[in-house]
RODRENKE-233891 format. One record per residue: x, y, z of N, C-alpha, C in turn. Coordinates in steps of 0.2 Angstrom, whole numbers, plus 5000, padded with zeros to 4 digits. Example, Ala and Ser with C-alpha at 12.3 -4.5 7.8 and 13.67 -1.06 7.14 Angstrom:
<nodes>
506649725039506249785039506649845039506449895035506849955036506450005039
</nodes>
This chain:
<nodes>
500449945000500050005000500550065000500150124995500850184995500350214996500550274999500050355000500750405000500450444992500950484987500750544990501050604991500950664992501450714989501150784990501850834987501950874992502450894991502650954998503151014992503651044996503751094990504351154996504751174994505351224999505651274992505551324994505751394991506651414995506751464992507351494993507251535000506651585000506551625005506351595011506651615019506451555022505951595025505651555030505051565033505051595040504451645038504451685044504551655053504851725056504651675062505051615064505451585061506051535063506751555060506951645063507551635062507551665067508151655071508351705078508951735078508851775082509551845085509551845090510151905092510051905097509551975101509251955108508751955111508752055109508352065108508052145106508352155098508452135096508852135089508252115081508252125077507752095072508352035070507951985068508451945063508251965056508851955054508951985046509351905044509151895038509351825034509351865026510051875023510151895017509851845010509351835007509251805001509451814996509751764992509951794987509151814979509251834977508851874974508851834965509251814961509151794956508651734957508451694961508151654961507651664965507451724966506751734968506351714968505751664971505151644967505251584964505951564964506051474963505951444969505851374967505851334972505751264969505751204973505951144972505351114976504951074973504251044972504650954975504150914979504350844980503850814978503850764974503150724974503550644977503150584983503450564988502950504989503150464989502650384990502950374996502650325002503050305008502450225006502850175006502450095004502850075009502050035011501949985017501749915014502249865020502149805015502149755023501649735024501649665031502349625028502849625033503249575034503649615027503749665026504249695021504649785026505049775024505349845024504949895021504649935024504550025021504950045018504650105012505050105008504850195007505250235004505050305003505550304994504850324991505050334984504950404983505450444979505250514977505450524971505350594968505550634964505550714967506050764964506150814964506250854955505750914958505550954953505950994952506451064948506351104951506151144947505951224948505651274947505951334947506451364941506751414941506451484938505651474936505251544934505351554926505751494923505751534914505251504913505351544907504651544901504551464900503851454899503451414897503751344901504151344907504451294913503651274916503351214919503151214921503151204930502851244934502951264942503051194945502351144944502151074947502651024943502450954945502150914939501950884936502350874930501850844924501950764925501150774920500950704921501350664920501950674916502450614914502850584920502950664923503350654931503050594935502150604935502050554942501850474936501850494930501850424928502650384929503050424928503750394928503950364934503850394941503750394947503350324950502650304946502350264948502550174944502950204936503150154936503750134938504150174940504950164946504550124951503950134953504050094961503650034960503250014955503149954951503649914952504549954946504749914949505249884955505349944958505549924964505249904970504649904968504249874976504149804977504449764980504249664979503449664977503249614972502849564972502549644965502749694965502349744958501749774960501349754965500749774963500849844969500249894967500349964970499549964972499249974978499050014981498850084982498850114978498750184978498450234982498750264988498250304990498450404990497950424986498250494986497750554988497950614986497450654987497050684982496650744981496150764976496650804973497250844971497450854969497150844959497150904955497050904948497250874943497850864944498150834940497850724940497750724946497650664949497050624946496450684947495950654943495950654935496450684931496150714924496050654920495750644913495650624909496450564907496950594906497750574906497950524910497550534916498150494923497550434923496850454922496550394921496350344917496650364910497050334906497450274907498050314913498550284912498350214918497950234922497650204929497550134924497050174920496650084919497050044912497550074909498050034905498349984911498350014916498749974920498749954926498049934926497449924932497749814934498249794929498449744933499049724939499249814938499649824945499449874949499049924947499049994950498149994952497949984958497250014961497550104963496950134964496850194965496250214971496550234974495850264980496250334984495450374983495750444983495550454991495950514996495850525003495150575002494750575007494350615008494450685007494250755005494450815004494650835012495150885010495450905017495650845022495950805022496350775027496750745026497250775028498050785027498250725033497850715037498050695044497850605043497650595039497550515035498150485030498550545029499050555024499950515028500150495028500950465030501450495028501450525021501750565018501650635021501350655023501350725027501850725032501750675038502450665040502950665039503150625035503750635032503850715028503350755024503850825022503850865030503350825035503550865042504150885047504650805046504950775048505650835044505550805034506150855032506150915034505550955033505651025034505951045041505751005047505951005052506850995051506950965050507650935048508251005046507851045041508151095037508051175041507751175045507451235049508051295050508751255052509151305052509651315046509351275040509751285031509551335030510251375026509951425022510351405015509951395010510251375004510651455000511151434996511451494993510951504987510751444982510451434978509951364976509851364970509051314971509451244969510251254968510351164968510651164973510751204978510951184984510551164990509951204986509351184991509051114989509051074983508851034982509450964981509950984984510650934986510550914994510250974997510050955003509450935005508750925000508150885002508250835001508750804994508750734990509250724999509750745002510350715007509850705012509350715014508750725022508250675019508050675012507750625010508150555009508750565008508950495008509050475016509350505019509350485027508550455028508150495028507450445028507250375026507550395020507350315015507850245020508650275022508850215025508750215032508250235035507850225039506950185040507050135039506250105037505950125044506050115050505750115058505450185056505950245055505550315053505150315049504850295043504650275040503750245042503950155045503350165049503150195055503750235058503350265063502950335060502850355054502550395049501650375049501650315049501250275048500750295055500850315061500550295067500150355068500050405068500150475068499350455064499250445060498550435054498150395057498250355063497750295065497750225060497950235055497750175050498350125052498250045052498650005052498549965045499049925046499049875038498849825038498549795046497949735045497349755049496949705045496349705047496049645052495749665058495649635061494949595060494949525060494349465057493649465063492949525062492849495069492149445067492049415073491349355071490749405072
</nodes>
């Protein structure tokens, strides 16, 4: 079972978690060519009874040129979904995601029922992030990165793919992601 989600970190950092000293403003210098870039994650976390956890991603970036697209494209989560086809034991996916646009369109269900002998689809109810295991884990990186200031957007995203892969060679982190949602991965038989 995988539950994909995106998350996403800009150059400019975030209000409110930088510090000085006591009476002082904190000032954090940005650099300014890259304004308005940022680096998009799209992230599967797959659950497997009697298997290792797994975290599969991709990494977008977003530098503002012409005719660049911000998100990703379809091609990106099709590429995505068949990398983890084949890296996951036994093939088959589980799919659980959220209402995202691109998720529903015409293209991605297309691609769903081409290849509906590996890939089920089941979407999360609107608004609940907190059913999601993947939310964790972008909670966990960003959390990670709090006192990063990247110079530029491939330093910024040399250091998500480096906190991402610390995750991945951690499966415990991973299922401890899991817990947080209430959902486990059996099901209890009653009479």
């Amino acid at each position: 079972m995988c539950f994909e989600d995106e998350a996403g970190q800009g150059l400019k950092p975030p209000k409110g978690r930088t510090w000085s000293r006591r009476g002082h403003r904190p000032r954090v210098s940005v650099h300014g060519g890259e304004h308005g870039s940022r680096v998009s994650i799209a992230g599967m976390v797959c659950y497997r009874p009697g298997h290792r956890s797994r975290l599969i991603y991709r990494i977008h970036r977003y530098r503002r040129r012409k005719d660049e697209r911000a998100g990703f494209t379809l091609a990106e989560y099709k590429r995505m979904l068949q990398a983890a086809h084949q890296q996951l034991p036994g093939g088959k996916i589980v799919l659980v995601w959220d209402n995202l646009g691109i998720h529903h369109s015409k293209a991605m269900r297309a691609f769903i029922d081409a290849h509906a002998d590996w890939l089920t689809v089941f979407y999360l109810p609107a608004y609940a992030p907190e059913l999601n295991p993947a939310e964790t884990v972008w909670s966990l990186l960003k959390r990670s990165m709090v006192n990063f200031l990247a110079t530029d957007l491939d330093d910024l995203a040399g250091m998500i793919k480096h906190r991402l892969k610390v995750i991945q060679h951690h499966p415990g982190v991973i299922d401890g992601c899991l817990a947080p949602t209430g959902l486990t991965l059996t099901t209890a038989i009653t009479n």
